[in-house]
C-alpha positions as CSV (number, residue, x, y, z in Angstrom):
1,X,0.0,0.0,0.0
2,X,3.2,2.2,0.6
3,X,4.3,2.0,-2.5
4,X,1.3,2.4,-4.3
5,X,0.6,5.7,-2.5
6,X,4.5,6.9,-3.5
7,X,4.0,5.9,-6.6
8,X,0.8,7.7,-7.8
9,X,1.7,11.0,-5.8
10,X,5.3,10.7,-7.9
11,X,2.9,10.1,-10.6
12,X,0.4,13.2,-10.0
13,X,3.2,15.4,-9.5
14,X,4.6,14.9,-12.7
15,X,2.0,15.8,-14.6
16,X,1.4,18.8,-12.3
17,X,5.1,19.9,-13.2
18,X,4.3,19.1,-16.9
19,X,0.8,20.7,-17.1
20,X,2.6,23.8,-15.2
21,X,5.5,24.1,-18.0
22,X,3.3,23.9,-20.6
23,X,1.1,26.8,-19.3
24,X,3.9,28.6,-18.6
25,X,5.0,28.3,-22.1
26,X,1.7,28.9,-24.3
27,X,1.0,31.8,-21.7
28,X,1.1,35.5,-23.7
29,X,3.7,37.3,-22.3
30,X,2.9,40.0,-19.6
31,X,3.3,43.5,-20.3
32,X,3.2,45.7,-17.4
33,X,3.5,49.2,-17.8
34,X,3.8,51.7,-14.5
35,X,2.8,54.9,-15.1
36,X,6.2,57.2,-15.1
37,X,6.6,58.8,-11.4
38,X,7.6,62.3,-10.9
39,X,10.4,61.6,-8.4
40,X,11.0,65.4,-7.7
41,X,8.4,65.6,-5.3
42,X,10.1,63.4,-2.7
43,X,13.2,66.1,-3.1
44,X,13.0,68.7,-0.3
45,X,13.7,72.1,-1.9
46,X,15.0,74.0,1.1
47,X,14.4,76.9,-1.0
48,X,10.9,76.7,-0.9
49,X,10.4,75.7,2.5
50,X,12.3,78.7,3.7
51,X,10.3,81.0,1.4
52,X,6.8,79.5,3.3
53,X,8.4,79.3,6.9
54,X,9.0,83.1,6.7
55,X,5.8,84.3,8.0
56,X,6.4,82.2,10.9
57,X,10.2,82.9,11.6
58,X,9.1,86.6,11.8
59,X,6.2,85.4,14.3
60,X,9.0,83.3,16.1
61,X,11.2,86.1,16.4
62,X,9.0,88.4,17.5
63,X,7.9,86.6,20.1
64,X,11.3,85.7,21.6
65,X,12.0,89.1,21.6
66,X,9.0,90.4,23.2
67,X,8.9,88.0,26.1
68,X,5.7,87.5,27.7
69,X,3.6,88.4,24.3
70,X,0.8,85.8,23.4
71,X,-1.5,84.9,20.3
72,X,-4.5,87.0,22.4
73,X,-1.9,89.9,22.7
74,X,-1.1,89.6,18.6
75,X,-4.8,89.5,17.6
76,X,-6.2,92.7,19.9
77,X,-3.3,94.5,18.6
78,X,-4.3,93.9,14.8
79,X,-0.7,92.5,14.4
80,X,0.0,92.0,10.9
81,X,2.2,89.0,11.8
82,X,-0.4,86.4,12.7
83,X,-2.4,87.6,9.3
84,X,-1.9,84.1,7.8
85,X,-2.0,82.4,10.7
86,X,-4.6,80.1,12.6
87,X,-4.4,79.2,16.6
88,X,-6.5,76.1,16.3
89,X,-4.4,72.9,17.5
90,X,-6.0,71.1,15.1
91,X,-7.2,71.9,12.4
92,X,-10.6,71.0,11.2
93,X,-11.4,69.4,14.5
94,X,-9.2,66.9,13.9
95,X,-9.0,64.4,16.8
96,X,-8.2,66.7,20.1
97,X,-6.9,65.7,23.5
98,X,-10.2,64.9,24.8
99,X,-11.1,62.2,22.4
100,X,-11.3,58.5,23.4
101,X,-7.4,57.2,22.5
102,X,-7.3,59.8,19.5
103,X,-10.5,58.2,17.7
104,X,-13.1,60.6,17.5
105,X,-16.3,58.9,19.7
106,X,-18.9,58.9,16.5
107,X,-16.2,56.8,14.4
108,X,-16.5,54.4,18.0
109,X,-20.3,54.6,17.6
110,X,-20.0,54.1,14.3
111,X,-18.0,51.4,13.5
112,X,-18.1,49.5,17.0
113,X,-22.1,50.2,17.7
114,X,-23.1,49.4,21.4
115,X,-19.5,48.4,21.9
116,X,-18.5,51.8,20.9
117,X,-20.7,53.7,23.1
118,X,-19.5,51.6,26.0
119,X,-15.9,52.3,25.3
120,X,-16.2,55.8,24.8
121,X,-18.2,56.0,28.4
122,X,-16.0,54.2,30.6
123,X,-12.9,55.4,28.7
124,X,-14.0,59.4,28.2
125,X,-12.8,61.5,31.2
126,X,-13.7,65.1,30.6
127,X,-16.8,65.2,28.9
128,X,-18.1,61.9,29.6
129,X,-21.6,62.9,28.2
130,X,-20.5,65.0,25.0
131,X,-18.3,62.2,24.1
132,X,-21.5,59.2,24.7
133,X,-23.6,61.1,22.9
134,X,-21.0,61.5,19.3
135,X,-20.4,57.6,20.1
136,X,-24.6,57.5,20.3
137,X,-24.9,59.6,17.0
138,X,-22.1,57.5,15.5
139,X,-23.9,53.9,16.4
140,X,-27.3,55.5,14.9
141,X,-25.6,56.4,11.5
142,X,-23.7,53.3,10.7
143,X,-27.1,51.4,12.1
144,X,-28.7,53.6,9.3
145,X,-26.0,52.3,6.6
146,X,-26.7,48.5,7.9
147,X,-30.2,49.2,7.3
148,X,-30.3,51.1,4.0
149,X,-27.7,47.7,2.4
150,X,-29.4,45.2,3.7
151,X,-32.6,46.9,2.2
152,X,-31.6,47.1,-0.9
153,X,-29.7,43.7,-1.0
154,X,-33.2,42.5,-0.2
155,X,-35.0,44.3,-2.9
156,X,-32.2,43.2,-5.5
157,X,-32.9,39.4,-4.2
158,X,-36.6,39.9,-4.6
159,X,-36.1,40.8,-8.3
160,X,-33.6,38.3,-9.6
161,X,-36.1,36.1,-7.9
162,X,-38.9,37.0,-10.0
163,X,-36.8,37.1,-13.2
């Protein structure tokens, strides 16, 4: 029986390796064409960057020279320095401090559901409530998105049913 069964894998493994070399050689050749890439944007022109960091050096400078001077200071003064210049921390309330490890609490809701809502609460320290009721808005929408598929993977059953 030992034999038999080393003989017919040696057997079926031959014509594996044969069936393979002859798809390999009736098989069109593959021509793979990568679109050209402009490599001069991973070159840092210094140039440039020094050209936009001005503005801010001038801010920089200003302020180390005029100890005590703040961004409330600038703006009531109609400083011409912070013109161009935002004080947000992050801009388009991207994910501040007080979110729930850096993840905004309605992408929790969202994605997580009730699971979500529960981390947010027991991990949220600050604004416990504001915080459970993003992850609460977040569990509704993606709920919603469950809800319009599954509707319409129903209605596209129904009629390929009836065809």
């Amino acid at each position: 029986m030992k034999k038999f069964l080393f003989k017919s894998t040696g057997v079926f493994m031959a014509v594996i390796l044969l069936l393979a070399q002859t798809q390999s050689l009736s098989a069109k050749k593959i021509v793979s064409s990568f679109p050209d890439i402009d490599e001069s944007v991973f070159i840092l022109d210094e140039e440039a960057l020094n050209q936009e960091m001005q503005e801010l050096n001038a801010l920089d400078h200003y302020v180390s020279t005029h100890e005590g001077t703040t961004y409330d200071d600038l703006v009531t003064s109609g400083s011409e320095l912070i013109a161009n210049i935002s004080d947000e921390a992050a801009p388009m309330g991207m994910a501040g401090p007080d979110d729930p490890l850096g993840i905004p609490a309605f992408w929790w809701g969202c994605v997580l559901s009730w699971v979500g809502i529960l981390i947010v609460y027991l991990i949220a320290e600050d604004d416990r409530s504001g915080q459970t009721k993003k992850a609460l808005w977040g569990c509704l929408v993606g709920t919603g998105v469950w809800v319009v598929f599954y509707a319409l993977y129903a209605v596209l059953l129904v009629e390929s049913s009836n065809l």
